[in-house]
Every structure is written in structure tokens, then in C-alpha cells.
N, C-alpha and C positions, 0 to 999 in steps of 0.2 A: 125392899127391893124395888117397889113403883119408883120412891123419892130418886135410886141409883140411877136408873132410867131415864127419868125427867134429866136429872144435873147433865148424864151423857148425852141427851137430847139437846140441851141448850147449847152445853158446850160445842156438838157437833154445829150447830149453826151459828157460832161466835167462831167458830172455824172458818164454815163457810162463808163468813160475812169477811171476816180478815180477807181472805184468798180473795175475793170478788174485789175489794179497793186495791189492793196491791196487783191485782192482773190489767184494771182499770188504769191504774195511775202507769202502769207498764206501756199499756197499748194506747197512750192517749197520745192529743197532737202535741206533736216538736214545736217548741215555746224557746224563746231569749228572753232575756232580761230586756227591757225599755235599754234603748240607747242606739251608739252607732257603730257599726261594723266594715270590714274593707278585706278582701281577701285578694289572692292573684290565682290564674293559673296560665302558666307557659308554656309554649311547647316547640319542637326546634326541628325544621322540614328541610331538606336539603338546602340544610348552613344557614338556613333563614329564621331568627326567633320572632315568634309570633303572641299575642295574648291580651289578657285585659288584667286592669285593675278594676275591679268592682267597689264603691264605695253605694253603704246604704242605710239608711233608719229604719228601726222597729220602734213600734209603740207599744202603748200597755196594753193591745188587743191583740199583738202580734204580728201587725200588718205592716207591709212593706212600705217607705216610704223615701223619696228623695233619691233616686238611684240614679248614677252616675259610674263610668267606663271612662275609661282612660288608658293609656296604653304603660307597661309598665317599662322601669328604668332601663332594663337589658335589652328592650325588643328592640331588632332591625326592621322591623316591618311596623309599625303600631297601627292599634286598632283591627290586624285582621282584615286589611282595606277596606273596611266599611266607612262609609260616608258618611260625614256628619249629623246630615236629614236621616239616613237609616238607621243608625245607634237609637237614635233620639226617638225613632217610632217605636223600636225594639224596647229599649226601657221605659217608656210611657203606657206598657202596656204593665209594668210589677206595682207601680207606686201607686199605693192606696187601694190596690186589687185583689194582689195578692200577700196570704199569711208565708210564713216560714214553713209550717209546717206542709204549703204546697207546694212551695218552692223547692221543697227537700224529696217531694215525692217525683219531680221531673227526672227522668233517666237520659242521660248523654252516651248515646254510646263513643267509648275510645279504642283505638288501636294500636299498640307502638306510643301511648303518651299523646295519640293525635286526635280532635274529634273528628267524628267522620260527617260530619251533620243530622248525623239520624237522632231526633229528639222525639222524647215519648213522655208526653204530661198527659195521657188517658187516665192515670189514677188519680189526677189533682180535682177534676171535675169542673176546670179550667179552659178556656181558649186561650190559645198563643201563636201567634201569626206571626211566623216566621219567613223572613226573606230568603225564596230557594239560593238569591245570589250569595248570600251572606251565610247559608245553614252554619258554618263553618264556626264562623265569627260570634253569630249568636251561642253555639254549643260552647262556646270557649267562654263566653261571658257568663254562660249559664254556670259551668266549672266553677270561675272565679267567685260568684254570690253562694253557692255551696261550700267554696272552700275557707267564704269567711264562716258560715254556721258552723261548719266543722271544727276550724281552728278555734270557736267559743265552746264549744262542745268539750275541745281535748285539753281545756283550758283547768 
């Protein structure tokens, strides 16, 4: 009867041990593959298309790298009116800063398809300096380097 004990002993913590990696490897950071990514996201405001192209590197530590905006093929407006110098301060702040997995944690809020500029990266543990001129354009860039993780995610 002891020996039955023991084995249900062990076993219950070869239970517990399973369930602890598998809860771990569940709840751990959002990871890609090494390589390069480019997503869009658009969106259409009284007749006007608006958005980016997000084009960007991950490496083998997850970190962002090489990030570049551009406007995509359908937009009437490109770029979100952002100015050259202002893209360029905006994405200078991912490359080599930030992982995927904190880039995935920033919230855009949308309404209607549309962002409203309210951005909330409080869970990334990050700063991100956002142009109030531009909330807009940023949230929309933010979409589009999301919606390339995503599209490698549903891939």
C-alpha cells in the first residue's frame, strides 16, 4: 500500500510538472521566426483612403529592427499626412527597442475601422512618444506592424 502511494505521489507531480511547461510555454512572450515582415492596415473617412505599409526585421532575440511606413497602393491620402521628419522620429523609436512580443501588447483603440489616436502601450513597459498631430497616423502604423504579426501568426 506505502509503494501505491509513492507511485500516486510521483505521478501526481509528473502531472504537475507537465501542466507547469505547458501553462508556461502558453503564457510566454509572442516570438517570430528571424526574418522580414510587412503588413498594411487601411481605412476609408469620408471617400478619403487612408494607411500605412509597415515593412520590418525581427531577429533571433525578437527585436524589432529596420522599420519603415510607406503608404499603401489604394490610399488617396498617403502616409496619414505625416511628414517625412515625423514618420521617421515615430519609427526610430521600434528599431532595436522594441520585441514583438511588446509591440503586440500596445492597444489602438478603433471605431468604425477608424483609429481614434488613443494608444495605450502601459502593459509593454515601454515609452512611446507620440505626435498628438499625428495620434492618428501613428495608431494606424501601429495596426499595420500588428497586422503583419498577425498575418505570420494565421499563417
Amino acid at each position: 500500500m506505502k509503494r501505491f502511494g509513492k507511485i500516486v505521489s510521483v505521478a501526481a507531480l509528473v502531472v504537475v510538472a507537465v501542466m507547469c511547461v505547458v501553462f508556461a510555454s502558453a503564457c510566454g512572450a509572442l516570438t517570430l521566426p528571424e526574418g522580414s515582415y510587412s503588413g498594411t492596415y487601411t481605412y476609408t473617412s469620408e471617400g478619403t483612403t487612408y494607411g500605412y505599409v509597415a515593412k520590418f526585421d525581427v531577429d533571433e532575440n525578437n527585436t524589432i529592427w529596420d522599420v519603415t511606413f510607406e503608404a499603401p497602393e489604394n490610399a488617396t491620402a498617403p502616409g496619414v499626412g505625416m511628414l517625412p521628419w515625423d514618420i521617421s522620429k515615430f519609427t526610430e523609436q521600434f528599431s532595436s527597442e522594441w520585441t514583438v512580443d511588446q509591440l503586440m501588447k500596445i492597444v489602438v483603440e478603433v471605431k468604425d475601422n477608424v483609429p481614434t489616436g488613443e494608444i495605450d502601450y502601459s502593459e509593454t513597459g515601454k515609452t512611446l512618444t507620440v505626435n498628438a498631430t499625428y495620434s492618428v497616423g501613428n495608431a494606424a502604423a501601429i495596426l499595420a506592424m500588428q497586422n503583419a504579426v498577425n498575418a505570420e501568426l494565421d499563417a
